[in-house]
KOLGU-4560 file (N, C-alpha, C; in nm, 3 decimals, padded with zeros to 5 digits):
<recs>
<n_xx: 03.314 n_yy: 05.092 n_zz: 02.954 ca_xx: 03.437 ca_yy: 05.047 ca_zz: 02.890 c_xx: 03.517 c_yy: 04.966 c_zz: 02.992 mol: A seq: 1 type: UNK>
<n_xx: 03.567 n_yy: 04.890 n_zz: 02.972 ca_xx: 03.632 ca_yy: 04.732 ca_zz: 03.058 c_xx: 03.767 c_yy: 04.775 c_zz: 03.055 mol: A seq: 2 type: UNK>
<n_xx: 03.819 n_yy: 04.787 n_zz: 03.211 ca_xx: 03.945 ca_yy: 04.872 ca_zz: 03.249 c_xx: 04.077 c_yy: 04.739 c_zz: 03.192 mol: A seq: 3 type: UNK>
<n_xx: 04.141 n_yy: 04.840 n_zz: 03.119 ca_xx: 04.258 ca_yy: 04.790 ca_zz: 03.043 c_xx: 04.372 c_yy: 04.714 c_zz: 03.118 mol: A seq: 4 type: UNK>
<n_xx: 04.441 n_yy: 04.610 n_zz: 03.125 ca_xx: 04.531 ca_yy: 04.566 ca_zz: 03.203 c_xx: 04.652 c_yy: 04.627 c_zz: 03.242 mol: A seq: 5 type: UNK>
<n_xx: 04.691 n_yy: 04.660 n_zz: 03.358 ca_xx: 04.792 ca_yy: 04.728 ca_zz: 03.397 c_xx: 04.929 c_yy: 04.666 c_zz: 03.367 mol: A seq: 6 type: UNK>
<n_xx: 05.003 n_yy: 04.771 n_zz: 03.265 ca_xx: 05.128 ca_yy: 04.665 ca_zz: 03.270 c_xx: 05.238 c_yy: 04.780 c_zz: 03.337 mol: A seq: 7 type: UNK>
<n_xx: 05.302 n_yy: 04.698 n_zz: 03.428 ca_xx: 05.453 ca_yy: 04.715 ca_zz: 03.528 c_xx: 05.576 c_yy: 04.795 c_zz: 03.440 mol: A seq: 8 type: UNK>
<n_xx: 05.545 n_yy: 04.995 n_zz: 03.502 ca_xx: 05.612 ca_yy: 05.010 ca_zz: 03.391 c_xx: 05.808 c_yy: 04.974 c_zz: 03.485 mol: A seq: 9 type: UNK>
<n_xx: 05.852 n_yy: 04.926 n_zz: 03.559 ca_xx: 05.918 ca_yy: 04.887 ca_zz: 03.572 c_xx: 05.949 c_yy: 04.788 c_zz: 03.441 mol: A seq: 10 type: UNK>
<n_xx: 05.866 n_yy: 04.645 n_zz: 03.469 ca_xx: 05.905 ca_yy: 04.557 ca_zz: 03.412 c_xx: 05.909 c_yy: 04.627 c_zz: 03.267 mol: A seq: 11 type: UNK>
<n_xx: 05.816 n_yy: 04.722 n_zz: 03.204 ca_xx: 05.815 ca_yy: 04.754 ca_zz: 03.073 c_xx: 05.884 c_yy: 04.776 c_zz: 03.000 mol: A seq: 12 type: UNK>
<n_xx: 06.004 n_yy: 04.873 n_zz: 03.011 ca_xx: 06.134 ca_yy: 04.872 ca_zz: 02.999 c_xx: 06.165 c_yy: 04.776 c_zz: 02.918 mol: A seq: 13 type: UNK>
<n_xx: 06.238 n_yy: 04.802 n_zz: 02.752 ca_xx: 06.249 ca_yy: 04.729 ca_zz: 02.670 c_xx: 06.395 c_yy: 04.625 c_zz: 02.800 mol: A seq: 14 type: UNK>
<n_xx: 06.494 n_yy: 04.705 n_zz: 02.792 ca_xx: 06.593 ca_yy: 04.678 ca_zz: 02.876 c_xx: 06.548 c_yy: 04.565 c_zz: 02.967 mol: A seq: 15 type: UNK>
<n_xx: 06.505 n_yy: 04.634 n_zz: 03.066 ca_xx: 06.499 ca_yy: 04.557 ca_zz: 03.174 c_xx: 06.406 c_yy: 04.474 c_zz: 03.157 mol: A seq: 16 type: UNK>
<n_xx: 06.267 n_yy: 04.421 n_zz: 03.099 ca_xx: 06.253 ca_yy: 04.312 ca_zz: 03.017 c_xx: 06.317 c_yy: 04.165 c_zz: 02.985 mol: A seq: 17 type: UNK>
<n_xx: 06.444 n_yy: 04.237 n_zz: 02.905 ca_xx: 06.530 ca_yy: 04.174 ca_zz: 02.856 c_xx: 06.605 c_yy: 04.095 c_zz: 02.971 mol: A seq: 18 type: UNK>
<n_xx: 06.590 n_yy: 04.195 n_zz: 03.089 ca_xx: 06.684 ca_yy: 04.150 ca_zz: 03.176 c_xx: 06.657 c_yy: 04.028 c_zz: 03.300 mol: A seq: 19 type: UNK>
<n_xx: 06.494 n_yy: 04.022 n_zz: 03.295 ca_xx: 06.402 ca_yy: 03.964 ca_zz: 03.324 c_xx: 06.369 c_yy: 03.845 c_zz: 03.301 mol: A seq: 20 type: UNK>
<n_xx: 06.380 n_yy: 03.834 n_zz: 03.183 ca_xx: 06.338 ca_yy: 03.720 ca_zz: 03.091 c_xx: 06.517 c_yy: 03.646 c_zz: 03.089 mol: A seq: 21 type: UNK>
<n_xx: 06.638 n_yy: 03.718 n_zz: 03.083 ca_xx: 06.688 ca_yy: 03.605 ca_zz: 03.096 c_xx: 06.708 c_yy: 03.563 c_zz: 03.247 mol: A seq: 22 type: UNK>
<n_xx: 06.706 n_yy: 03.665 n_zz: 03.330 ca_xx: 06.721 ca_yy: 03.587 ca_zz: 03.474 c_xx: 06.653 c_yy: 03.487 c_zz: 03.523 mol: A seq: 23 type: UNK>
<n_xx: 06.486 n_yy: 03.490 n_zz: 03.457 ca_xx: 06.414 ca_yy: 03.364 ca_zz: 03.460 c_xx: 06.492 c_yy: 03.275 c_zz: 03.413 mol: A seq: 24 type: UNK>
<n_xx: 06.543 n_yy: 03.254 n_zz: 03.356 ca_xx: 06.592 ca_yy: 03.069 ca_zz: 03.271 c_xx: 06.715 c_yy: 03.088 c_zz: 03.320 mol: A seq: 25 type: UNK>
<n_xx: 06.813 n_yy: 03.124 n_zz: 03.411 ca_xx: 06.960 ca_yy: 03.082 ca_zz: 03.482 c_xx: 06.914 c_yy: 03.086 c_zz: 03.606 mol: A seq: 26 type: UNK>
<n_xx: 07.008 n_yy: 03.044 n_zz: 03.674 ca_xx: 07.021 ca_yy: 03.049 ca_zz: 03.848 c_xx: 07.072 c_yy: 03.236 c_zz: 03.893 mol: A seq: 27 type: UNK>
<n_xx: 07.190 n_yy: 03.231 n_zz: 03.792 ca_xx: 07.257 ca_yy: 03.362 ca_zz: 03.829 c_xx: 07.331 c_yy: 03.360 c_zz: 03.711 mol: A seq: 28 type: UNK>
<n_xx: 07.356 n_yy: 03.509 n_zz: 03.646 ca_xx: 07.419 ca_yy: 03.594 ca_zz: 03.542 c_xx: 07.532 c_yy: 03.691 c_zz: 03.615 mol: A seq: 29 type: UNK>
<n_xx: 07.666 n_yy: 03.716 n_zz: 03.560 ca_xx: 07.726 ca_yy: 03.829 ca_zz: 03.586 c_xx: 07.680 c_yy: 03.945 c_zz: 03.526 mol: A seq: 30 type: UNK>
<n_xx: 07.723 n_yy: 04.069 n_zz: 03.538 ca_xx: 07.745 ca_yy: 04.181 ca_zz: 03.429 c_xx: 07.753 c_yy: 04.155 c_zz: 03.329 mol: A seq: 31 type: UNK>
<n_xx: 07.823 n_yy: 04.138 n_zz: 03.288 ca_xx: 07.944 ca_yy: 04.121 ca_zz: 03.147 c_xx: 07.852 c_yy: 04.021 c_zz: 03.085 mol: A seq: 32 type: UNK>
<n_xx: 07.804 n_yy: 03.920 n_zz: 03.144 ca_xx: 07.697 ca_yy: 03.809 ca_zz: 03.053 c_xx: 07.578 c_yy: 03.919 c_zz: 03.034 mol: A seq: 33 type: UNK>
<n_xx: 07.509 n_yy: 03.951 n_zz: 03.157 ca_xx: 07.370 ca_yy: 04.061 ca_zz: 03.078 c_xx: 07.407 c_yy: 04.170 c_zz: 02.973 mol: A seq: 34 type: UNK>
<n_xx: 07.521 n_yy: 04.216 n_zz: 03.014 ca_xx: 07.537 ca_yy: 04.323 ca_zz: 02.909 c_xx: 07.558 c_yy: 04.246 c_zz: 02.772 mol: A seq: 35 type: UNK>
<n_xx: 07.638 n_yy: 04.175 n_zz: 02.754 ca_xx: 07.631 ca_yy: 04.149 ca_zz: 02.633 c_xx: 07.514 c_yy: 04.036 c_zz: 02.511 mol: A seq: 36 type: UNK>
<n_xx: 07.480 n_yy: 03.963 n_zz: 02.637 ca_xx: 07.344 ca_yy: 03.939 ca_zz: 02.576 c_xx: 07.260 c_yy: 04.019 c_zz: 02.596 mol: A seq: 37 type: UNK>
<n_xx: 07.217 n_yy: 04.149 n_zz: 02.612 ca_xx: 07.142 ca_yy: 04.283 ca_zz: 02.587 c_xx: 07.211 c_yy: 04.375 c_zz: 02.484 mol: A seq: 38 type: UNK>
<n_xx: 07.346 n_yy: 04.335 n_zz: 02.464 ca_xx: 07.392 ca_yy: 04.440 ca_zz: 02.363 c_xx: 07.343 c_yy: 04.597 c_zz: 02.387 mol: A seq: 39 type: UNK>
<n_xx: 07.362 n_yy: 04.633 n_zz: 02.565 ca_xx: 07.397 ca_yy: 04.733 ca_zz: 02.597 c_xx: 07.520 c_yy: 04.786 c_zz: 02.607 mol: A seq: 40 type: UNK>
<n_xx: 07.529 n_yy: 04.878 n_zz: 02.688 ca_xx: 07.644 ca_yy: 04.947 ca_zz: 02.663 c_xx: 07.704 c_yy: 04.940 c_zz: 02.862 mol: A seq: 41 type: UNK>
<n_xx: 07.810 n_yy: 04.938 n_zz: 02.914 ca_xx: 07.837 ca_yy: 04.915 ca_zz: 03.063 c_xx: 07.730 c_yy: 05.004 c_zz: 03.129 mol: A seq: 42 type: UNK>
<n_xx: 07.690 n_yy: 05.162 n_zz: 03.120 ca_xx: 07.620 ca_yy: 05.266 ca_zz: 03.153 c_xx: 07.471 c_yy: 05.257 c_zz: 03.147 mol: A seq: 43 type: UNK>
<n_xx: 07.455 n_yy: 05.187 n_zz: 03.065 ca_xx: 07.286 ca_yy: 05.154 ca_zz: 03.052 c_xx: 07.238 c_yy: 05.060 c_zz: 03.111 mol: A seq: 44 type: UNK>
<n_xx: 07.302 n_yy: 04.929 n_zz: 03.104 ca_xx: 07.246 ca_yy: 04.832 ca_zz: 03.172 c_xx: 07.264 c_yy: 04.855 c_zz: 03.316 mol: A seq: 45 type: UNK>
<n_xx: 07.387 n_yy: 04.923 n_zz: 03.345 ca_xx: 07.361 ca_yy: 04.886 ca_zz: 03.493 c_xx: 07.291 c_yy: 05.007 c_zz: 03.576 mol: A seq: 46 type: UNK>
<n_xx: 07.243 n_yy: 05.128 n_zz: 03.457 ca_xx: 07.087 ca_yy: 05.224 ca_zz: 03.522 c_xx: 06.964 c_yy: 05.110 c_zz: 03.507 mol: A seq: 47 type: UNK>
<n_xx: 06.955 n_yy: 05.064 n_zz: 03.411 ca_xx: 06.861 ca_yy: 04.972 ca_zz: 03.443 c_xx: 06.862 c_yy: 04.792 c_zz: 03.542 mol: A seq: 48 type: UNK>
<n_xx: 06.979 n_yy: 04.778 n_zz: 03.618 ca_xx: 07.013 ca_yy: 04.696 ca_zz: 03.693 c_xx: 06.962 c_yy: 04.758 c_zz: 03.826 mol: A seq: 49 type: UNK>
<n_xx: 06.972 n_yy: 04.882 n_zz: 03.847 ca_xx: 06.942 ca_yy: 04.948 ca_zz: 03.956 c_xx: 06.827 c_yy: 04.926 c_zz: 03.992 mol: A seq: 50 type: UNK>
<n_xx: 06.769 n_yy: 04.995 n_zz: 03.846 ca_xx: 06.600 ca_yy: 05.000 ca_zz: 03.898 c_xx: 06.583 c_yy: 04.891 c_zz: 03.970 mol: A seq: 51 type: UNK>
<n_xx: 06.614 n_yy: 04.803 n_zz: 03.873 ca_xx: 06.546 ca_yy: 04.687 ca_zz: 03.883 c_xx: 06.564 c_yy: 04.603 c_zz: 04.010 mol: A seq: 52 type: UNK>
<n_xx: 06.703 n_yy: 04.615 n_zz: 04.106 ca_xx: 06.715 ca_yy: 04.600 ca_zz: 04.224 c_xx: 06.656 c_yy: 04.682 c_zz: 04.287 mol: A seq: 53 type: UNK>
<n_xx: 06.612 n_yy: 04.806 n_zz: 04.300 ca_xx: 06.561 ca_yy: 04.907 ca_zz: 04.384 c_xx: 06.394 c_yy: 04.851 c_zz: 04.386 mol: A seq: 54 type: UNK>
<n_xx: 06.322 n_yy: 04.816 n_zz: 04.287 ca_xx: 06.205 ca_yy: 04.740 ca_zz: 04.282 c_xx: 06.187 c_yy: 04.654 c_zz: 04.362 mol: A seq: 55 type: UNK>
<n_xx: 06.309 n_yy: 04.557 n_zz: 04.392 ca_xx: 06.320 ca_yy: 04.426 ca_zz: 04.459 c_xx: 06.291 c_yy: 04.278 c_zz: 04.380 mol: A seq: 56 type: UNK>
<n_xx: 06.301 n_yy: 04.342 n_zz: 04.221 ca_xx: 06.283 ca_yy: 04.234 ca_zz: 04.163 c_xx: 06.418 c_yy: 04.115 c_zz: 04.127 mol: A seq: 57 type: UNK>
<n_xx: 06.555 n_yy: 04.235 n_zz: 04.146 ca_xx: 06.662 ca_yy: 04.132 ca_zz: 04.159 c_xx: 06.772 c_yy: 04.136 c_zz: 04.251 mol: A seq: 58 type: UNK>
<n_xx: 06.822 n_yy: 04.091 n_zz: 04.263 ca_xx: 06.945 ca_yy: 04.073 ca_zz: 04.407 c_xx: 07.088 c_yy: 04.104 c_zz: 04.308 mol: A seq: 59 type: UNK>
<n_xx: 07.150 n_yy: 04.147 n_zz: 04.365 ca_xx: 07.352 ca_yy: 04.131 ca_zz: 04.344 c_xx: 07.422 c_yy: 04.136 c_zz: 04.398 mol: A seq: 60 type: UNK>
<n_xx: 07.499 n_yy: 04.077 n_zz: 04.435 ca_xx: 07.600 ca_yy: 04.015 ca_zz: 04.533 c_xx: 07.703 c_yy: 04.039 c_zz: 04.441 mol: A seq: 61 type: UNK>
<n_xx: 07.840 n_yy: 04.175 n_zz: 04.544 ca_xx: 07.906 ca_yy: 04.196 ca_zz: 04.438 c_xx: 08.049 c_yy: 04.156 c_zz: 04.528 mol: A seq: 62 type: UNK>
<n_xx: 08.120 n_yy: 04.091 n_zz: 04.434 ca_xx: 08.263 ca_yy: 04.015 ca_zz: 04.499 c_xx: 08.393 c_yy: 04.081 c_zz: 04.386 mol: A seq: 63 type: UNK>
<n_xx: 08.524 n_yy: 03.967 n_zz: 04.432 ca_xx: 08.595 ca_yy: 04.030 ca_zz: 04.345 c_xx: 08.684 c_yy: 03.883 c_zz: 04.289 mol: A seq: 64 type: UNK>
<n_xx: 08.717 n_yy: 03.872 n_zz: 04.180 ca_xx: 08.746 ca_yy: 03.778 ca_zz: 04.118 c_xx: 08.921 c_yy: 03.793 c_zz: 04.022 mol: A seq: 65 type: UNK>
<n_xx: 08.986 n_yy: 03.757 n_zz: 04.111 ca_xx: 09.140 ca_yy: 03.817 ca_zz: 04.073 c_xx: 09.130 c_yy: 03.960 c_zz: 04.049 mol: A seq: 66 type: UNK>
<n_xx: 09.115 n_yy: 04.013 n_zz: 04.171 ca_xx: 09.086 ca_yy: 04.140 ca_zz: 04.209 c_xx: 09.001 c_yy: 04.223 c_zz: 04.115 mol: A seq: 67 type: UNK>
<n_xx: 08.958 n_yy: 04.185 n_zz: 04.031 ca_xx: 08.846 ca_yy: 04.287 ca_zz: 03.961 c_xx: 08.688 c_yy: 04.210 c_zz: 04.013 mol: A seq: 68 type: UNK>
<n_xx: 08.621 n_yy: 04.344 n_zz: 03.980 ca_xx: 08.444 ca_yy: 04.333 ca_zz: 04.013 c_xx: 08.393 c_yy: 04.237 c_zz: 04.008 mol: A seq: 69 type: UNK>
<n_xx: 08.314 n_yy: 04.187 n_zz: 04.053 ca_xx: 08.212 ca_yy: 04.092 ca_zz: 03.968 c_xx: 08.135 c_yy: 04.135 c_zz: 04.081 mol: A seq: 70 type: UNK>
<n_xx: 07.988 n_yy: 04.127 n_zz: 03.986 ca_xx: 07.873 ca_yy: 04.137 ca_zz: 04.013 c_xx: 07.747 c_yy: 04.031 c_zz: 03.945 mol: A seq: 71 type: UNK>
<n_xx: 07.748 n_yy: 03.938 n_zz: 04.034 ca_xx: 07.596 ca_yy: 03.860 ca_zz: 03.996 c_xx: 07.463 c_yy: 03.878 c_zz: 04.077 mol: A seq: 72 type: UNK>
<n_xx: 07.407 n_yy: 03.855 n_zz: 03.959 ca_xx: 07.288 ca_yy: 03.873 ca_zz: 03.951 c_xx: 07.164 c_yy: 03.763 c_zz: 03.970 mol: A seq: 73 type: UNK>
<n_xx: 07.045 n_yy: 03.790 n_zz: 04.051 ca_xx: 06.959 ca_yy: 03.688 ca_zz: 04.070 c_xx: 06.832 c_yy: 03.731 c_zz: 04.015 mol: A seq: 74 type: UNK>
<n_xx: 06.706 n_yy: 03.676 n_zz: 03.966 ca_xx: 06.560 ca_yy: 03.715 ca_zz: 04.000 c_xx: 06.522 c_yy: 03.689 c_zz: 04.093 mol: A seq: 75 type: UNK>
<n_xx: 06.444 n_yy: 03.750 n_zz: 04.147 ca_xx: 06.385 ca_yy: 03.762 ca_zz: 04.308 c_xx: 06.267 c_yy: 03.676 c_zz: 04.265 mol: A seq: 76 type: UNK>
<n_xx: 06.179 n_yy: 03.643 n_zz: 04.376 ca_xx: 06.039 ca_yy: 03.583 ca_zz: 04.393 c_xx: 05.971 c_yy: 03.683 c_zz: 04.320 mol: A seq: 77 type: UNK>
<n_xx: 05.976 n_yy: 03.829 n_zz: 04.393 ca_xx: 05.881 ca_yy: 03.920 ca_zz: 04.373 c_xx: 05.907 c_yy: 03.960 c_zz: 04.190 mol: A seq: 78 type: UNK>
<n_xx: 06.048 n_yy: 03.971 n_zz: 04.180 ca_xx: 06.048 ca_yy: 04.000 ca_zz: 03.995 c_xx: 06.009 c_yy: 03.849 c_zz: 03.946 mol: A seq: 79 type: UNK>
<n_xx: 05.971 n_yy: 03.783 n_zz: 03.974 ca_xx: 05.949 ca_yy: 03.660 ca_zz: 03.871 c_xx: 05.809 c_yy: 03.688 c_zz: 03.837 mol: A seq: 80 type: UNK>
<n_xx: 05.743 n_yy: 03.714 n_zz: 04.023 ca_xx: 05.619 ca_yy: 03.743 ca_zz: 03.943 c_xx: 05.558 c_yy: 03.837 c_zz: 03.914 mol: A seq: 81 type: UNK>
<n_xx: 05.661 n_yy: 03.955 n_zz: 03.906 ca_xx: 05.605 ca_yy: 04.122 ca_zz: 03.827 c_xx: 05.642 c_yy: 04.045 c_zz: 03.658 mol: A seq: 82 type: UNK>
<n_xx: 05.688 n_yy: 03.931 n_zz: 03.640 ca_xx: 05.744 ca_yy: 03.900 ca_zz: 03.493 c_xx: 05.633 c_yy: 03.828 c_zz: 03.461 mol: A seq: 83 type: UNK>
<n_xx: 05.586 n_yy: 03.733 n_zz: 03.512 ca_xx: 05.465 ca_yy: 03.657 ca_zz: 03.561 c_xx: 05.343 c_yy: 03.747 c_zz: 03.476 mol: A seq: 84 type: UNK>
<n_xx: 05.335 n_yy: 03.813 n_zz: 03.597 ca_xx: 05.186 ca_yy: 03.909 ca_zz: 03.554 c_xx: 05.204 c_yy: 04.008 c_zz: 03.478 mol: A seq: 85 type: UNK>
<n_xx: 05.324 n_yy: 04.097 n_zz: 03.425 ca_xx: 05.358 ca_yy: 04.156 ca_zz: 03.335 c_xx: 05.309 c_yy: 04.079 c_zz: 03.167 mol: A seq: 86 type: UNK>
<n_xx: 05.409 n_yy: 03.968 n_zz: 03.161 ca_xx: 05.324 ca_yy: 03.835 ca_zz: 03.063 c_xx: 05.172 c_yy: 03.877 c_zz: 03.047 mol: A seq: 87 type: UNK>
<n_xx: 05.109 n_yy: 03.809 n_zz: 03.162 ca_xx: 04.995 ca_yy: 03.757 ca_zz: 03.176 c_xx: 04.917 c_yy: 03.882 c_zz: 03.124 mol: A seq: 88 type: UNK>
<n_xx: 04.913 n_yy: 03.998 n_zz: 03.151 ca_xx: 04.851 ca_yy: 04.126 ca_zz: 03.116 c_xx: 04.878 c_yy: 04.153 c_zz: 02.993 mol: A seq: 89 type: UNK>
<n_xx: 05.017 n_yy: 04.155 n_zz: 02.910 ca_xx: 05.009 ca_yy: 04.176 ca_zz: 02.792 c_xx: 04.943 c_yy: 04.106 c_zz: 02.706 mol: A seq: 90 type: UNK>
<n_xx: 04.916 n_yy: 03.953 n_zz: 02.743 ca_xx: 04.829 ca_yy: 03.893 ca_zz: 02.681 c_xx: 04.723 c_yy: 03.913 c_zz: 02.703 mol: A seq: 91 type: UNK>
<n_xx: 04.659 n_yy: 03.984 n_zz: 02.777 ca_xx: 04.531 ca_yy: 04.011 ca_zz: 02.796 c_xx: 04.481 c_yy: 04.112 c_zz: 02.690 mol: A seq: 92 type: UNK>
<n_xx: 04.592 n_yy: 04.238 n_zz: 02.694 ca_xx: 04.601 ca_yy: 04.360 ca_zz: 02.639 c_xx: 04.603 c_yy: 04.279 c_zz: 02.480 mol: A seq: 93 type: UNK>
<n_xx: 04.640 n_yy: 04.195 n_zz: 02.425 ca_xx: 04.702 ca_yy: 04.158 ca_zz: 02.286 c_xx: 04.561 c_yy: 04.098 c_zz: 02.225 mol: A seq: 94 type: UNK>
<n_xx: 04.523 n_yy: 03.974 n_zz: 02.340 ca_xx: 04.410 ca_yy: 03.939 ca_zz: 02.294 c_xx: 04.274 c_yy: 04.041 c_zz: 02.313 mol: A seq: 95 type: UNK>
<n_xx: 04.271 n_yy: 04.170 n_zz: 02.397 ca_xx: 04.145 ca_yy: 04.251 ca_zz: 02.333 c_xx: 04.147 c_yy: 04.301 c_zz: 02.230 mol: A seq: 96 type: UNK>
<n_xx: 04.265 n_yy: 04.340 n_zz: 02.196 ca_xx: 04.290 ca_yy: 04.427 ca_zz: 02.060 c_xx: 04.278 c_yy: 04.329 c_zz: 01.963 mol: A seq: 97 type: UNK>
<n_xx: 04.317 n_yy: 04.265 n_zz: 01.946 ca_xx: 04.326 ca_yy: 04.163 ca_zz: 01.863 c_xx: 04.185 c_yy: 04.086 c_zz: 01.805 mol: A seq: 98 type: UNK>
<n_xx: 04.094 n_yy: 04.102 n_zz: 01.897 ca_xx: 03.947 ca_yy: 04.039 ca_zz: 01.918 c_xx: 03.894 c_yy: 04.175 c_zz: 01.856 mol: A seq: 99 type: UNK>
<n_xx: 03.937 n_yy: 04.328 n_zz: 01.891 ca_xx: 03.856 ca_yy: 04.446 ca_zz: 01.797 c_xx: 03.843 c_yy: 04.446 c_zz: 01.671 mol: A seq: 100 type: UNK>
<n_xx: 04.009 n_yy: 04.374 n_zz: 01.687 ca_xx: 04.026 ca_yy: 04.367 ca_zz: 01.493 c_xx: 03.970 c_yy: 04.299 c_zz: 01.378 mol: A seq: 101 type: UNK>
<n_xx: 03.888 n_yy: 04.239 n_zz: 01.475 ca_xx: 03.862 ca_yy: 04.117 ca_zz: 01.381 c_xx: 03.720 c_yy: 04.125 c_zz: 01.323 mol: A seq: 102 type: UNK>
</recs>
């Protein structure tokens, strides 16, 4: 039996996914932009902001902006291409199944 493609359960994470895919297409996102284009909640996204810095897949640089927080956000090299090959494997995974079905 032909070993199944490993997918990144970091990247797997419906969430952080989400969070992935938009950091690919900007330079840099605040908080307040991921959260609400994730339509999380302040508490969730930023457990899954963690991970996802603790991985090393994203950077934040946190400042203060008329004295309140801000926190932006980057994709790293290394998360572009856990997003990269995360992709690349699910399509692998999509097209075997997909080829059983038929």
């Amino acid at each position: 039996m032909p070993e199944l493609p490993e997918l990144d359960p970091v990247v797997h994470g419906q969430l952080r996914l989400a969070v992935l895919s938009i950091l690919s297409t900007v330079d840099t996102a605040d908080f307040t932009y991921l959260r609400d284009r994730t339509g999380s909640t302040d508490g969730n996204i930023a457990a899954h902001l963690l991970k996802l810095e603790q991985a090393g897949y994203i950077t934040v640089e946190k400042t203060f902006l008329n004295r309140k927080p801000l926190s932006i956000y980057r994709i790293t090299e290394t998360g572009r291409t856990a997003l990269t090959n995360y992709i690349r494997n699910l399509k692998k995974l999509l097209g075997r199944e997909f080829n059983k079905a038929k």
